[in-house]
C-alpha positions in Angstrom: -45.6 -9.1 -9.1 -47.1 -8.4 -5.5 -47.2 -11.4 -3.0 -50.3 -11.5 -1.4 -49.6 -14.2 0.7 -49.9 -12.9 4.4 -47.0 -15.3 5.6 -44.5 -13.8 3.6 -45.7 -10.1 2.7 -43.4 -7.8 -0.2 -43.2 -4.7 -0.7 -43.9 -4.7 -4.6 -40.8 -3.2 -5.5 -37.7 -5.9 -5.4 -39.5 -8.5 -3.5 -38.6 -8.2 -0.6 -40.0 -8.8 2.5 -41.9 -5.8 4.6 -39.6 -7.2 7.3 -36.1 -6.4 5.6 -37.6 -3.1 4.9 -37.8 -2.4 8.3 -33.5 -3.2 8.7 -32.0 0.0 9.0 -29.0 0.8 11.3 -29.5 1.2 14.6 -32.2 -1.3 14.4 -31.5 -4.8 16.1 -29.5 -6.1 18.7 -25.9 -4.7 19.2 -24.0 -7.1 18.7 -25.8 -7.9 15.2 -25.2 -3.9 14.0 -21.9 -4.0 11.4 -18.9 -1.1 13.2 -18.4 1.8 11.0 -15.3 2.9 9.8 -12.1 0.7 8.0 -11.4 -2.6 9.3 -8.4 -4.4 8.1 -9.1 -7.7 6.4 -10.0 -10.8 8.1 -7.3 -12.4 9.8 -4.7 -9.4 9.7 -3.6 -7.2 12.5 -2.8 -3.4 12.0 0.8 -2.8 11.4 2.3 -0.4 14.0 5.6 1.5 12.4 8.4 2.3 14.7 10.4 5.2 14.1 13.3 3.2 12.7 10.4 1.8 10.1 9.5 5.5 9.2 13.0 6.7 8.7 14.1 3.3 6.4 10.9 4.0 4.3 11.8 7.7 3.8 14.7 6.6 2.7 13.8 4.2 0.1 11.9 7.1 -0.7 14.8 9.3 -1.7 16.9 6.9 -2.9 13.8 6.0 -5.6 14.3 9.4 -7.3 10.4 10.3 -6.4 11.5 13.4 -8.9 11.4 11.0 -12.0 8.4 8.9 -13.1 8.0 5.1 -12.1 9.5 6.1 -8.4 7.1 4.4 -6.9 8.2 1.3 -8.3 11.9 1.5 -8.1 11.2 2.5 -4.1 9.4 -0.6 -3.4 12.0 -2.5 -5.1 14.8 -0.8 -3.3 12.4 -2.0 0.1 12.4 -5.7 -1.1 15.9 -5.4 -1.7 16.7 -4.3 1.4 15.1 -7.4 2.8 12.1 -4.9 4.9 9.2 -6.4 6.0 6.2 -7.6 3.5 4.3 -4.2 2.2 2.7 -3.7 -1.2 4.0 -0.5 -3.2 0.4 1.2 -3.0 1.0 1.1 0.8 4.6 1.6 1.3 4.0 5.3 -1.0 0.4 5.6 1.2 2.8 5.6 4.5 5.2 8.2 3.0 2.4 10.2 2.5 1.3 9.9 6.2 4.9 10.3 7.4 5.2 13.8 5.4 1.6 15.1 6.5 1.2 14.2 10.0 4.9 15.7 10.7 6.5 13.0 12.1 10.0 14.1 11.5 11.0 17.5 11.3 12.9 19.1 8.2 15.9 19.0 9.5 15.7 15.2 10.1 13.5 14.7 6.8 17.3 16.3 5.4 19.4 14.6 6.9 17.7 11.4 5.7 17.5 12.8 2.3 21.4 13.6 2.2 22.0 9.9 3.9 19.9 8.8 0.8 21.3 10.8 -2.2 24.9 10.7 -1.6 26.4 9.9 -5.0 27.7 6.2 -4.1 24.3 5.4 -3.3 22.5 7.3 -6.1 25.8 5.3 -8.1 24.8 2.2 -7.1 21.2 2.2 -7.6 22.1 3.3 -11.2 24.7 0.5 -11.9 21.8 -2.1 -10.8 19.1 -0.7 -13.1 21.7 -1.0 -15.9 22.2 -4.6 -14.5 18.7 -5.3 -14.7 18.1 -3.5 -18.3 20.7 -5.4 -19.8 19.2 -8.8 -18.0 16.4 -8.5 -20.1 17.7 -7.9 -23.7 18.2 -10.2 -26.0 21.8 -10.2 -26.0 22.4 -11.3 -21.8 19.8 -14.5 -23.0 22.2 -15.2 -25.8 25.3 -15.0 -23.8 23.7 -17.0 -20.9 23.1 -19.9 -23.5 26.8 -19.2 -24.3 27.9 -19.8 -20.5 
C-alpha cells in the first residue's frame, strides 16, 4: 500500500512519512530532543533523605524482621505507623537497599541501630499488635463487636 502522492511520500512499510523517518536523536532543535536518563513524574520533585530519614528507615527495617517472609510489608507498616512521611513499600525497601550499598552508615552505627531496633520490648510490641490485628480479622472479634 505505497502512497504515491508526492505531498505526502511513505516509506511502504508502516506508512509513514519519509520525513518521520528521518527523526532520530540528535536530529532537531534542542530544546525539542527528549533528556535521557530517569525523570520523576510530572509534577513531583526528588525527595532528598536526611540522615535522620536514613537511620528511621533502617530501623523500620529491623524492627520488620527482614529475616522472615512478608518483611517488606510489615516495615512499611511499621513506617505508616510511625506517622513518616508518604513512601510506597517498593521504595521505602529500594532506599534500604541504597542506604546498605552506597555505605552510608558504617557497621558499627548500622549495629547500634539494629540493637535500638531488636530490643525485646520493641520486638514484644510489634508481636502483641500483629496478634491485635490477626484476631481483628476473625470471625470471632466481628461477632463480639456486634456484641458491644
Amino acid at each position: 500500500m505505497m502512497n504515491t502522492n508526492n505531498e505526502n511520500p511513505t516509506n511502504g512499510v508502516n506508512e509513514l512519512t519519509t520525513a518521520c523517518s528521518q527523526l532520530t536523536p540528535g536530529n532537531g532543535a534542542v530544546e525539542d530532543q527528549a533528556v535521557r536518563g530517569r525523570q520523576p513524574a510530572t509534577g513531583t520533585t526528588r525527595r532528598r533523605y536526611t540522615r535522620e530519614d536514613n537511620r528511621a528507615i533502617l530501623e523500620c527495617y529491623y524492627r520488620s524482621r527482614p529475616q522472615e517472609l512478608g518483611y517488606r510489608q510489615r516495615m512499611h507498616n511499621i513506617w505508616k505507623e510511625n506517622e513518616g512521611f508518604n513512601i510506597t513499600e517498593q521504595r521505602l525497601a529500594d532506599q534500604v537497599r541504597t542506604i546498605k550499598n552506597k555505605g552510608w552508615f558504617t557497621s558499627e552505627e548500622l549495629d547500634e541501630i539494629e540493637r535500638k531496633a531488636t530490643t525485646t520490648e520493641t520486638v514484644q510490641e510489634i508481636e502483641v499488635q500483629e496478634m491485635v490485628e490477626e484476631f481483628e480479622e476473625t470471625p470471632e472479634a466481628v461477632s463480639l463487636e456486634a456484641e458491644l
